[in-house]
C-alpha positions in Angstrom: 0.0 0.0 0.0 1.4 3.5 -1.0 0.9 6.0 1.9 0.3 9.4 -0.3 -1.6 12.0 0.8 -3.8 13.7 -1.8 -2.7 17.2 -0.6 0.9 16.2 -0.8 0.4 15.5 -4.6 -1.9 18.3 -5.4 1.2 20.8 -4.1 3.5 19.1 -5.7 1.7 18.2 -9.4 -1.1 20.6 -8.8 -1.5 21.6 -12.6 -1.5 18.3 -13.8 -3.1 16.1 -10.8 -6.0 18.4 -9.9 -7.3 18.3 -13.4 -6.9 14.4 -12.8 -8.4 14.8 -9.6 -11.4 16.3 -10.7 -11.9 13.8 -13.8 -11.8 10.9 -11.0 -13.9 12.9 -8.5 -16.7 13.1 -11.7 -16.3 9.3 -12.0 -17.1 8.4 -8.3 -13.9 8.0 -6.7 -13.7 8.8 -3.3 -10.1 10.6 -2.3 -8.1 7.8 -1.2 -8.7 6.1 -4.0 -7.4 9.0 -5.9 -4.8 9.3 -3.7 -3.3 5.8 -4.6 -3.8 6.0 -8.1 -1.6 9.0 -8.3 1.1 8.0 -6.1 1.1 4.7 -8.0 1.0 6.7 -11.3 4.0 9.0 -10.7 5.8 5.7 -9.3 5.4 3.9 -12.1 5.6 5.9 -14.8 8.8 8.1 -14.2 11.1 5.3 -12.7 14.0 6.3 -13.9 15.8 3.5 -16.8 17.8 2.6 -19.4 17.0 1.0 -22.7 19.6 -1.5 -21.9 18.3 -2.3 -18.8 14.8 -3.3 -19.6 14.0 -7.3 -20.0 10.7 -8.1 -21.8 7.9 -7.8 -18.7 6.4 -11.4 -17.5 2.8 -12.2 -18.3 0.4 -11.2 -15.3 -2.7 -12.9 -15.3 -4.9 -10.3 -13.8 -8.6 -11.5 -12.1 -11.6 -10.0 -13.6 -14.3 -10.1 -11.1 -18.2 -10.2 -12.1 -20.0 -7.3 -12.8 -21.6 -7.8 -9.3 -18.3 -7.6 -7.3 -17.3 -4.6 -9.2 -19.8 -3.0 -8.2 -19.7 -3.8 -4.6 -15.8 -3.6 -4.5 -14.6 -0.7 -6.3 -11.1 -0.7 -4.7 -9.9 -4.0 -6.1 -11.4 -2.9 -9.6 -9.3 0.6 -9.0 -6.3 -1.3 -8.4 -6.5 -4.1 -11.4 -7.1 -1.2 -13.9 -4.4 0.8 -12.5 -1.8 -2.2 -12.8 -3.1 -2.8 -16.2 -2.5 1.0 -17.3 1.4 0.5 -16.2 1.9 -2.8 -17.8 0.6 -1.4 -21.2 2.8 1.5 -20.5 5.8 -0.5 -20.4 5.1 -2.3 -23.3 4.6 0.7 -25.4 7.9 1.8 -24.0 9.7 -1.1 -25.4 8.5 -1.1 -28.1 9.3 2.7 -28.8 12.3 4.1 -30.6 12.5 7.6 -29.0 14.4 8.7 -26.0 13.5 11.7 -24.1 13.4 13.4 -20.7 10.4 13.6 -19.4 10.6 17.2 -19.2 10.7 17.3 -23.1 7.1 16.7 -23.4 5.8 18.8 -20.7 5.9 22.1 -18.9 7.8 23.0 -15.8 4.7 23.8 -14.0 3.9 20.0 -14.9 7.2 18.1 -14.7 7.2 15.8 -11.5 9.8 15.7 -9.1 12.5 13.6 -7.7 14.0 12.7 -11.7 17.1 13.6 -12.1 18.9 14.7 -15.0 20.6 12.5 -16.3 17.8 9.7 -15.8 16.1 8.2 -19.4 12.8 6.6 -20.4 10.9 5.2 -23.4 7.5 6.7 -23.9 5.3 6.7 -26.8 4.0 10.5 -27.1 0.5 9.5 -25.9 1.0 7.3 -23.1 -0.5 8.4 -19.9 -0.1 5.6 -17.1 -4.1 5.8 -16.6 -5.6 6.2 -19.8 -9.2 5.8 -18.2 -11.4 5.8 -21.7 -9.2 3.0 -23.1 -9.5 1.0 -19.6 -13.3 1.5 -19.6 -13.8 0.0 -23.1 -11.7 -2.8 -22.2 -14.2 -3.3 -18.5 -17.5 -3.0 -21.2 -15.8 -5.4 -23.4 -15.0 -7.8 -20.2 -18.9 -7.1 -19.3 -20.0 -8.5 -22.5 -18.0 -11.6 -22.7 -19.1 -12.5 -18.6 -22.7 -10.9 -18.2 -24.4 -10.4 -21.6 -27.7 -10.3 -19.7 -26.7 -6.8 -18.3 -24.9 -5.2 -21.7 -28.6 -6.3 -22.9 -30.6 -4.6 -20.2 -28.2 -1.5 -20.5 -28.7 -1.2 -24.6 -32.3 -0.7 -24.0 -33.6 3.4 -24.0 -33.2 4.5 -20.1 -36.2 6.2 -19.4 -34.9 9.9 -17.8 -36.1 10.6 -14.1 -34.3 13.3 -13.4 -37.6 15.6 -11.7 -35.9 16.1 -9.1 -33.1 17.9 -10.5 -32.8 22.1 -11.1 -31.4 23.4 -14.0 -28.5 24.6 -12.0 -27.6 20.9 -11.5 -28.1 20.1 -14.9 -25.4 22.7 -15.6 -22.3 21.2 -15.2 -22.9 17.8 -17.2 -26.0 14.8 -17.3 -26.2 12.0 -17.2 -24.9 9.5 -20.9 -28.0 7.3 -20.4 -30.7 10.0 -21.1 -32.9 9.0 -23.8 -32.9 10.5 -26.9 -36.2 11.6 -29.0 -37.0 13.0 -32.5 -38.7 16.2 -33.0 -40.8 13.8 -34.9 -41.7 12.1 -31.7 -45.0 14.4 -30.5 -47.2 11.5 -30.2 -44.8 9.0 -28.3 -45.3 8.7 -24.4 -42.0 8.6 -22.4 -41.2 9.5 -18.8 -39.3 12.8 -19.2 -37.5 15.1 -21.6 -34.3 14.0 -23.2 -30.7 15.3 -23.1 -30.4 17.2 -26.3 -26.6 17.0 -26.3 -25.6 13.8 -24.9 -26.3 11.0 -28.0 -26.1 11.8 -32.1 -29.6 12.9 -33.6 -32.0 11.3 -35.3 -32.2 14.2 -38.2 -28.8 15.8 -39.4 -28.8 19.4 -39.3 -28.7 21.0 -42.9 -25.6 22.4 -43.9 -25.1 25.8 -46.4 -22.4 26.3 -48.5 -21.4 29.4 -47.7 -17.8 31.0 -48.0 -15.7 31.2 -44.8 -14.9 27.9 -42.1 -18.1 26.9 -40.1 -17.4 25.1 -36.2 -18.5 21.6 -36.3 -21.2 21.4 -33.6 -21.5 18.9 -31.3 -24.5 16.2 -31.4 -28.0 17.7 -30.6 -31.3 17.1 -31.2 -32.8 19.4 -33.6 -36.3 20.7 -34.2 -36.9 21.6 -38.0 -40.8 21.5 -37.8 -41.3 23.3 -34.3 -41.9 21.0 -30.9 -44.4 22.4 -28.3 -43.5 20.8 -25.1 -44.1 21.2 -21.3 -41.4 22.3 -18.7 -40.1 19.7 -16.3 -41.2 20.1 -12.6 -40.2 18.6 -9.9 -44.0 18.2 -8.2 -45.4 15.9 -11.1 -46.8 12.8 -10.5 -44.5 10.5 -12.2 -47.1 8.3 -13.3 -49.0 11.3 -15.3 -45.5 12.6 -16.6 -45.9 10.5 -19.8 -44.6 12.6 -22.2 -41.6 14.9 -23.5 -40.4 17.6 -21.5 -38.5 20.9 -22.3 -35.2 21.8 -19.4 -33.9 25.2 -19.7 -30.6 23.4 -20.2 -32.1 21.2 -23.1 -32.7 24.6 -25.0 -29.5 26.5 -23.9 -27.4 23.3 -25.3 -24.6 22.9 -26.6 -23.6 25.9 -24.6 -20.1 26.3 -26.0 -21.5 26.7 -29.2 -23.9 29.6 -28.8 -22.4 32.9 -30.5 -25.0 35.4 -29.5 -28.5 35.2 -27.9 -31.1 38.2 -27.8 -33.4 36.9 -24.9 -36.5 38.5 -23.6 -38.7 37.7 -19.7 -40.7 39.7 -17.6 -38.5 38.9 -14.9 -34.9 37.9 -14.4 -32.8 36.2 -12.4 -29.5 37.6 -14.3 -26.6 35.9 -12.3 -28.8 32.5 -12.6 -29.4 33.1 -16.1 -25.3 33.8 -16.8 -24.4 30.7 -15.4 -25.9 29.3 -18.7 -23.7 30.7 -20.9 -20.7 30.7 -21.8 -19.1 34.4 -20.1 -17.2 35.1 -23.7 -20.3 35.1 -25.1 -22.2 38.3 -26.1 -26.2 38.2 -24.8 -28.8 40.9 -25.4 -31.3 40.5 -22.8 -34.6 42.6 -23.0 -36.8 43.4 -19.7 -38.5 46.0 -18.6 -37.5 49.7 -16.5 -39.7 50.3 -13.5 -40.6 53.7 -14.7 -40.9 52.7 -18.2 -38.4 54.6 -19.4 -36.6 53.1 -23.0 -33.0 52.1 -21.4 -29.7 50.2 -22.2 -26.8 49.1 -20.1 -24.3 46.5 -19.5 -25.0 44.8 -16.8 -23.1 41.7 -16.9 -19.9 41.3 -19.0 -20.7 41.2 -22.4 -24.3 41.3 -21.9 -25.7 44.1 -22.3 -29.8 45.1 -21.1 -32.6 47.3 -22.8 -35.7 48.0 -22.4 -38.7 49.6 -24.2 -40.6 52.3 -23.8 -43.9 52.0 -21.9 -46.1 54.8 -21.4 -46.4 56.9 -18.2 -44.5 53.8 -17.0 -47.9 51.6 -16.7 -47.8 48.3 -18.6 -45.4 45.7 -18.2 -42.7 44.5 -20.7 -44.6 40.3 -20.3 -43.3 39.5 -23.6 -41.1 35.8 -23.2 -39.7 34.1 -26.1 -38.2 31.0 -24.2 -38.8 32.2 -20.7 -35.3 32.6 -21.7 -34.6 33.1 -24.9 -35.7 34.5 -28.1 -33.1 33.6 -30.9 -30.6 31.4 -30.6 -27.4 32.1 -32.6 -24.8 29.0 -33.5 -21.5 29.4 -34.6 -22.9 26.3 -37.0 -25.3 29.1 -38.4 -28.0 27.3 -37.1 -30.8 29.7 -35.2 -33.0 28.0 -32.3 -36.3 30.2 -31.8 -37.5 29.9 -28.9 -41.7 30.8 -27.3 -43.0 30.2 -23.8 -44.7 31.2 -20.9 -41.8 30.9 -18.1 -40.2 33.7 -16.4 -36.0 33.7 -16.2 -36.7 32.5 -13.0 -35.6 28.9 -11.0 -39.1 28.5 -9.8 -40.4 28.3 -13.6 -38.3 25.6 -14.5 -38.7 23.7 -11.4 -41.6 23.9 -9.0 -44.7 25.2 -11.3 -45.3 24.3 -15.0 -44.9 26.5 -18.1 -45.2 25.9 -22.1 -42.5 26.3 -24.4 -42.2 26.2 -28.0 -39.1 25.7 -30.2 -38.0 25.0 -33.6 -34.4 25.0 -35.4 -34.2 27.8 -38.7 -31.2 26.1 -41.0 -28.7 29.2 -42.5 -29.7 29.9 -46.3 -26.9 29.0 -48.9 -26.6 32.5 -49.9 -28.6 35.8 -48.4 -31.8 37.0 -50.2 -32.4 40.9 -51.1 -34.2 43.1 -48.2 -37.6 43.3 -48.3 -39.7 46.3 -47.2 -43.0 45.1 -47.5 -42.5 41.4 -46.4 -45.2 40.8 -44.2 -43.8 36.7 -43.6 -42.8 35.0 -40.0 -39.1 36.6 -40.1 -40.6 40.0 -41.1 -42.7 40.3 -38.3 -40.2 39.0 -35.4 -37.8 42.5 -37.3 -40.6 44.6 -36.1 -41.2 43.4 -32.9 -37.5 43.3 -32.0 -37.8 47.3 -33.1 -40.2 47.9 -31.1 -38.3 45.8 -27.9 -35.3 48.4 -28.4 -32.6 46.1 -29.3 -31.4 47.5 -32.9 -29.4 50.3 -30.4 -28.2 47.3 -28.2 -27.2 45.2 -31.2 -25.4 48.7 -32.3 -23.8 49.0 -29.1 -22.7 45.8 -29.1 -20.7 46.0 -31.7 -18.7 48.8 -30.7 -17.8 47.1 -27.6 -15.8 45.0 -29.8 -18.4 42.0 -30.8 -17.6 42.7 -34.6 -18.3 39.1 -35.5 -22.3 38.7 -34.8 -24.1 36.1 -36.7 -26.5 39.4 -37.8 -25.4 43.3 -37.9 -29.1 44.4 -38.4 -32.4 43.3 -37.4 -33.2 42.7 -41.0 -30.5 40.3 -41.2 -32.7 37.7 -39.8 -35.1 37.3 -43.3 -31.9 38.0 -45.2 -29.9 35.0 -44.0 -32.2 32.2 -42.0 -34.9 30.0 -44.4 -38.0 30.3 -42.2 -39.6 28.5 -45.2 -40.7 25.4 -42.7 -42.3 27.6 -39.5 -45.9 26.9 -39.9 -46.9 28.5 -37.2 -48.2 32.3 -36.6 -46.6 34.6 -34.6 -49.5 37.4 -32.4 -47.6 40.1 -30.7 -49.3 42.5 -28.7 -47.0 46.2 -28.9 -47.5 48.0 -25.9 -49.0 51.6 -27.1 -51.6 53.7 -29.3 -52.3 52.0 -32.7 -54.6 53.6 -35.0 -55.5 52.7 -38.3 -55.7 49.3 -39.8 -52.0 48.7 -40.9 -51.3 49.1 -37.6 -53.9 47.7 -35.6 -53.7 44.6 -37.4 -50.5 44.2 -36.1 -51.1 44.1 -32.3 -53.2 42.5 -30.0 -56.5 40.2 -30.5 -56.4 42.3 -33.9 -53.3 40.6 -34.8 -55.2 37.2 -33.2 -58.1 37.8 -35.8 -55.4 37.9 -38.6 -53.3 34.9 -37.8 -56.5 32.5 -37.1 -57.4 33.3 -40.6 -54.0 32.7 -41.9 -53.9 29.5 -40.3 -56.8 28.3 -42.0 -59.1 28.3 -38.2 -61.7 31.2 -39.0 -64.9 29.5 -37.9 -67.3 28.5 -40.5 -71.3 29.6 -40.9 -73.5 27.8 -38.9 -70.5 27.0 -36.2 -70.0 28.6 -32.9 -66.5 28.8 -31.3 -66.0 27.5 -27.7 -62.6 28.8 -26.2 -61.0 27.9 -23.2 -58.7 30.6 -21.8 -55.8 29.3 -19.5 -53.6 31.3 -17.4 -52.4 32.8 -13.8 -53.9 36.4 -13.8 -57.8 37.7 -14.4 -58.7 40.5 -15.5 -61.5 43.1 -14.9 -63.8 42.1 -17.6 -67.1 43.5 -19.3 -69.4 41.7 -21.8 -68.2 44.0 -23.9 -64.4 43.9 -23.6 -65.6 39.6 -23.9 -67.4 39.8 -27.0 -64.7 41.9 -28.8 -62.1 39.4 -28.3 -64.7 36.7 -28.8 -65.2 38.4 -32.5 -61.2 38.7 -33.3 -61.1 34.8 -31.9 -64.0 33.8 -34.1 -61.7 35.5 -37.2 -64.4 37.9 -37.9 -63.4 41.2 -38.4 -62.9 44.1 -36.0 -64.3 46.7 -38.6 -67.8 44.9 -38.3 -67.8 44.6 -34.3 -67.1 48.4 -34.6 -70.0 49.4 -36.9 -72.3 48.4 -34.5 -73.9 51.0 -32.4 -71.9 51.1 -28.8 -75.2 50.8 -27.0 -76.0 47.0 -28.7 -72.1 46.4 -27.7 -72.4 46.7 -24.0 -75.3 44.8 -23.9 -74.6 41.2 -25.9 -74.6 38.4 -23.2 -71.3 37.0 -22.7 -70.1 34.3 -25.0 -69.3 31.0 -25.0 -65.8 31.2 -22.8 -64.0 29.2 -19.9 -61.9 31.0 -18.2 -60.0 28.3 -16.2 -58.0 29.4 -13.0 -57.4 27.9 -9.9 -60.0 27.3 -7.2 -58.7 27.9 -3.7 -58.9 24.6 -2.9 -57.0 23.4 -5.9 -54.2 25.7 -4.8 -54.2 25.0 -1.2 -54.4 20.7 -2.2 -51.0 21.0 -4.4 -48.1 19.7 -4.3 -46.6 22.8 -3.0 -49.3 24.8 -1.4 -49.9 28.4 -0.8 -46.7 28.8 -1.1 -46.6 27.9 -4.7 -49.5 30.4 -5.1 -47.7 33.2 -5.7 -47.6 33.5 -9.1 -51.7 33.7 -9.1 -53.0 36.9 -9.5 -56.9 37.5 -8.9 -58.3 40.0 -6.1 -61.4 40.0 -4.7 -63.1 43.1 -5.6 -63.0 41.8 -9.5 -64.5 38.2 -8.4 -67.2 40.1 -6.5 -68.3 42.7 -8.9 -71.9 43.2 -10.0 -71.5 42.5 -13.6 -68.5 39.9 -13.1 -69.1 36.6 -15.0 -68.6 34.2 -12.0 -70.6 31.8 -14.2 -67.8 31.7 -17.0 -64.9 29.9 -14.4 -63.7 26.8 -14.4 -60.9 24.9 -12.0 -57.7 24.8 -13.3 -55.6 21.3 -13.1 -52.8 20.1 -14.6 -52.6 17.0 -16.3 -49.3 15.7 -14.4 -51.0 15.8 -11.0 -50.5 18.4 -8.4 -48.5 21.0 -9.7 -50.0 24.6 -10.4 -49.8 26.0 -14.4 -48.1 29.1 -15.4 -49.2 28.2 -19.1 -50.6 31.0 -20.8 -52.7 29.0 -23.3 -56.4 29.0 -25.3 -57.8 26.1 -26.6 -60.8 27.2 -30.0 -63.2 24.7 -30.9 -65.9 24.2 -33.2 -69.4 23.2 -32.4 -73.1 22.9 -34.2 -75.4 25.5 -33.1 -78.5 24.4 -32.3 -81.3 25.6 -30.7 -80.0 25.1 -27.3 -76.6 26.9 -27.6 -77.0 30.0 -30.4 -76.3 32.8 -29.2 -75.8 31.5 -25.6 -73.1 31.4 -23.0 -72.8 28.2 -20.5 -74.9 29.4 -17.5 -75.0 26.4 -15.4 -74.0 26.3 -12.1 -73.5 22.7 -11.7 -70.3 20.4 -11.0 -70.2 19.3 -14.5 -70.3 20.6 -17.8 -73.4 20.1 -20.2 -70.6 20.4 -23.1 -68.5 17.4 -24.0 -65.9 17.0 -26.7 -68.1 14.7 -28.5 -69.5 18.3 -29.7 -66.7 19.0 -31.6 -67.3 19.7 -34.9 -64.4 19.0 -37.9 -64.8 21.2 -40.6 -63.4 20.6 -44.2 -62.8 23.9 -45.4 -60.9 22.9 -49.0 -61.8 19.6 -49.0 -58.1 18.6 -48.2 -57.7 16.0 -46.1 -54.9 18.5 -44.5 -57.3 21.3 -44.3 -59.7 20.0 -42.2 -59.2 21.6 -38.7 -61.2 21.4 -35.7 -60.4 24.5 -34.0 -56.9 26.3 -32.7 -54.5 26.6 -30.5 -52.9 29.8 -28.4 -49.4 29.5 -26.8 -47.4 32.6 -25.2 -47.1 35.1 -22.5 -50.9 36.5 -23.0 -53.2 36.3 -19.9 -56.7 36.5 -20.6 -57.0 40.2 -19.7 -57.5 43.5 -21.5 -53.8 44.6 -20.1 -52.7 41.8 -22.3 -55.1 41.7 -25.2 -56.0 45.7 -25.7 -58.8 47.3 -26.2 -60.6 48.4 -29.6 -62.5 51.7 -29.7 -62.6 54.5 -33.0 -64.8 53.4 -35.8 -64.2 50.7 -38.4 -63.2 53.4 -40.8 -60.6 54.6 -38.2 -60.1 52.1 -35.4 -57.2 52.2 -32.1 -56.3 49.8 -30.3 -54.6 50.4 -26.8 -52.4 48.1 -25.5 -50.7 48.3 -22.2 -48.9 45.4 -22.1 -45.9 43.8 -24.2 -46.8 40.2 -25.1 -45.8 37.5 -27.5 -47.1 34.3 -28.3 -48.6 31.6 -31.4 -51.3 30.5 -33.3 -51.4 26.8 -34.8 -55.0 25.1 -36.3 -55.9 22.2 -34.1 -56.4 18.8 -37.0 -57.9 16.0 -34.7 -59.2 15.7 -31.1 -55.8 13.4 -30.4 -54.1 16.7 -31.1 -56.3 18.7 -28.9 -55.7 16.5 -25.8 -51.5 16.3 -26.6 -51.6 20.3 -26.4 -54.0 21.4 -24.2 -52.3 20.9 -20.3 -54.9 20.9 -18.2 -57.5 18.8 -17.4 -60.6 18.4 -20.0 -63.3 19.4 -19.8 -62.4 21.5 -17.3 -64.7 21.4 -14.0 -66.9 24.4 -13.6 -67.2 26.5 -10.4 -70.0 25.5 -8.3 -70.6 29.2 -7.4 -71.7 30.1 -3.3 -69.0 27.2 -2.8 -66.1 27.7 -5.3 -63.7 31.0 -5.0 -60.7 31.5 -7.4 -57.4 31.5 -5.1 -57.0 35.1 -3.9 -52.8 35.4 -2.6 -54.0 38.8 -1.1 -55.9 36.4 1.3 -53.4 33.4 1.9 -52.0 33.1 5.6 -49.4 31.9 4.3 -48.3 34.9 2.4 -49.4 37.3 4.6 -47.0 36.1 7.2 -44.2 35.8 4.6 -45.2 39.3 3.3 -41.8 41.0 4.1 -40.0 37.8 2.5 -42.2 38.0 -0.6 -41.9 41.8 -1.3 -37.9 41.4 -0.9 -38.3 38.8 -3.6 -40.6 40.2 -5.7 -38.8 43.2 -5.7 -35.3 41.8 -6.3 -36.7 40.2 -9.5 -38.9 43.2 -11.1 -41.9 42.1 -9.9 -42.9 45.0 -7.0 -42.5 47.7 -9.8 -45.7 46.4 -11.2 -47.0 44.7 -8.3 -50.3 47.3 -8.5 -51.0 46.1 -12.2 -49.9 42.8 -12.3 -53.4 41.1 -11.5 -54.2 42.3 -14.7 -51.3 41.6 -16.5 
């Protein structure tokens, strides 16, 4: 037995055994193991001797124990290995023809000790006494020959059940055996979300032939046709976690490879969020002033923050592309676009559950002219990134000496990336006074209207559209605030909801909506409790109004058990009106809903089999409120829209009820409020929070929450 202490030979070799230290540390080696291995290693390998002097080494038959007693008896395996290392060291010695000093092949700071000058050895130029990847191919192979029952168990896909990990963990490496999926693989049911940089994937990235040398990037998993997929939580019921997940790190990956991100959230967590990328590289990260006021600073190295104007400082910059990120930039030229509900925060990737969207843009082969008047998906993410402020920050950027970004104007984006296979439809909502139709078509449930009828969705004649509206704030609504949205979500146009006289508009019943939100109980029953409540917004002088439409709530649950939903998400339906239902809202009070989705209707609008649709589907940052949505007044010869808030989100038909159910995350149908014994959760009323009060307004406010906290249950 060699008596080395490990801080001996971490003073001594510290360059050169604390990298090996760390490697073995990784690997599951406790420190006295370590400790051996290196004094036997420096031992070994730098006895001092002569060419002359060295006699062909003896055969050692070596034991190879089971795969049982390796497992229980990692010392003896340690050992074995290590011997082996040095024996095929010394054989590639003798066999070699150069002679050199040790010190020839390595730096001072890494030369050991104790050799004196004049001493001589054989080494091949690659020989390291413990070449670990060499001696674990040779244990897989010894597996294989002794216990093919295992090799076969082990080649089978390992189903990931990692919950209970944050993204911070996930940070510095996961685990090999994660199991890989397709972006084609929507309709499968697995446990959890896959590494996306851990095994080769199953569709190869396009490549353009463009001039100049492009980095070879890494293994990923790539999604060419858009993936809409959950966050992972760590609250799920693992049986009801049945299908693919989205991590943070999953996105952000292969981080090495990003060369610039432009990211967007309503609230930040910036030193968590740096510890995602790599510090060289340059970030754009949009959020929003407390005062509203149109800003830019650096505020980490190389990343540099702006924000938008708002006016009179109301409003709130909600727009999230990724929770994290926006665009994506490779040093492949590959672009990841990212769209989701989650905050920048650890609890939105962990403890509650959000939506994200992504999908890979390949580089074109060559750039295409500028376009003025494109009105296209790439065309429309240029003018929201305008209106976001970050053409200055992308200015100032390069002046602080990032002359090498993937784009030097906003425009660049059409220019260069083939968005030829995004499908679906981008609805911004751009915080301000629009007026006129170029521009209020551009904004808003406006810009809804548009991209349900580019998507194919508008509902037909003799159909009424049920919608379910999903999310974790209310608004103060009015039936005719209701039926205006319910007119841009039917597709019809604004300019006929506008030519109607104001007096008929404020008096229409309300429409066929369910807003789903969390009862009290529902809150107070999850996983994490009032605590996890926080993120609920709803006060009780809006659920007690006069004219407040009680009738229209519904309990929100998740599909995945008790965890609470931060998914901003509407779910449009088709159904025959009959006699019963025209012209009607829902206005039962009972436990269960007269609806069911055997009501659905499909309609077959070009009598394509890939036209029919049976509704749509809404994904983003949008609440269900007028904050988030805006509000339509002028005439349909001059109309404005007002919106208060920044928002971003997307519009997809819906082709089958087997779709519906794989997007829609909550429980369906939803359970309506029994009203006199259902409340919506109130957080201005939990004990919990109340007592925590001084806790939660530090955190609120050390995340940009408490500048809005008077708004934000409107948001």
């Amino acid at each position: 037995m060699v008596n080395c202490s490990l801080s001996s030979l971490t003073l001594s070799h510290s360059p050169w055994i604390s990298a090996r230290h760390r490697i073995w540390k990784m690997h599951g080696f406790d420190d006295e193991e370590i400790a051996r291995a290196l004094a036997l290693s420096v031992r070994d390998a730098y006895k001092p001797s002569r060419i002359s002097d060295r006699k062909p080494e003896p055969k050692q038959i070596i034991e190879i124990p089971s795969s049982d007693e390796e497992d229980n008896n990692e010392d003896v395996r340690l050992q074995s290995d290590i011997q082996q290392a040095i024996e095929a060291s010394k054989a590639q010695s003798a066999s070699s023809s150069r002679t050199y000093s040790p010190q020839d092949s390595m730096s001072p700071a890494l030369s050991p000790p104790a050799i004196s000058a004049p001493s001589m050895l054989v080494r091949s130029s690659n020989a390291f006494p413990f070449d670990r990847a060499q001696l674990e191919r040779e244990r897989l192979e010894r597996q294989k020959r002794l216990r093919p029952d295992l090799v076969e168990a082990q080649s089978k896909p390992q189903l990931d059940n990692e919950d209970e990990e944050t993204d911070e963990d996930n940070m510095n490496g996961r685990s090999a055996k994660r199991q890989r999926l397709s972006h084609n693989s929507s309709t499968a049911h697995h446990s959890n979300i896959p590494s996306s940089s851990t095994r080769p994937t199953t569709e190869k990235a396009p490549r353009a032939t463009t001039s100049g040398t492009q980095s070879r990037e890494p293994t990923d998993t790539y999604f060419w046709n858009g993936e809409l997929r959950q966050t992972a939580n760590k609250y799920v019921e693992p049986s009801k976690d049945t299908r693919p997940l989205f991590r943070l790190t999953d996105i952000l990956a292969p981080r090495d490879e990003i060369s610039f991100a432009i990211i967007s959230a309503y609230c930040v967590d910036f030193p968590w969020m740096y510890s995602f990328f790599n510090p060289s590289t340059p970030v754009i990260i949009v959020a929003q002033d407390s005062q509203g006021n149109e800003t830019m600073k650096e505020v980490l190295p190389n990343w540099i923050k702006t924000t938008p104007f708002l006016r009179g400082g109301r409003g709130c910059m909600h727009m999230k592309a990724s929770a994290d990120t926006m665009f994506i930039f490779y040093k492949t030229g590959r672009l990841r676009v990212v769209v989701s509900t989650a905050n920048l925060l650890p609890i939105d990737w962990r403890d509650i559950e959000n939506s994200v969207w992504v999908q890979d843009i390949p580089l074109r082969p060559s750039p295409i002219p500028h376009a003025s008047k494109a009105n296209d998906f790439p065309a429309a993410w240029t003018r929201i990134l305008h209106s976001l402020n970050v053409a200055p920050a992308l200015i100032t950027m390069v002046k602080n000496g990032h002359t090498d970004l993937p784009i030097s104007r906003l425009e660049d984006l059409r220019r260069k990336w083939d968005f030829s296979k995004v499908k679906i439809h981008l609805v911004p909502s751009l915080a301000g006074k629009h007026e006129g139709w170029p521009k209020v078509i551009q904004s808003g449930h406006v810009a809804l209207m548009k991209a349900v009828r580019d998507s194919g969705a508008r509902t037909p004649k003799g159909k009424e559209l049920v919608l379910e509206c999903q999310g974790s704030s209310i608004g103060t609504y009015s039936t005719q605030w209701v039926n205006e949205f319910y007119c841009s979500a039917r597709g019809d146009s604004a300019e006929e909801w506008l030519d109607q006289p104001r007096s008929r508009r404020t008096k229409l019943p309300y429409p066929p909506i369910k807003i789903l939100f969390p009862s009290d109980k529902t809150v107070k029953d999850s996983a994490l409790g009032e605590q996890g409540g926080g993120t609920m917004f709803c006060r009780r002088s809006q659920w007690e109004g006069a004219k407040f439409p009680r009738n229209l709530f519904h309990d929100s649950r998740s599909k995945r058990g008790g965890v609470l939903m931060h998914s901003k998400m509407i779910i449009a339906t088709f159904r025959d009106t009959g006699p019963s239902n025209k012209g009607k809202a829902p206005q039962s009070d009972s436990e269960t809903e007269p609806e069911s989705d055997d009501e659905v209707v499909e309609v077959d609008a070009q009598g394509r089999e890939e036209d029919k649709v049976i509704g749509w589907a809404y994904v983003g940052s949008h609440n269900f409120t007028p904050s988030a949505w805006g509000t339509l007044s002028g005439s349909g010869f001059n109309p404005i829209l007002n919106n208060t808030n920044f928002e971003l989100g997307i519009v997809f038909p819906l082709r089958s009820a087997e779709e519906l159910e794989r997007v829609a995350c909550w429980e369906r149908p939803p359970r309506k409020y029994v009203l006199g014994k259902d409340e919506p959760w109130m957080q201005s009323e939990s004990a919990f929070l109340q007592r925590n009060e001084v806790v939660l307004r530090l955190g609120l406010q050390s995340f940009g929450y408490l500048e809005s906290i008077m708004v934000v249950s409107e948001l």
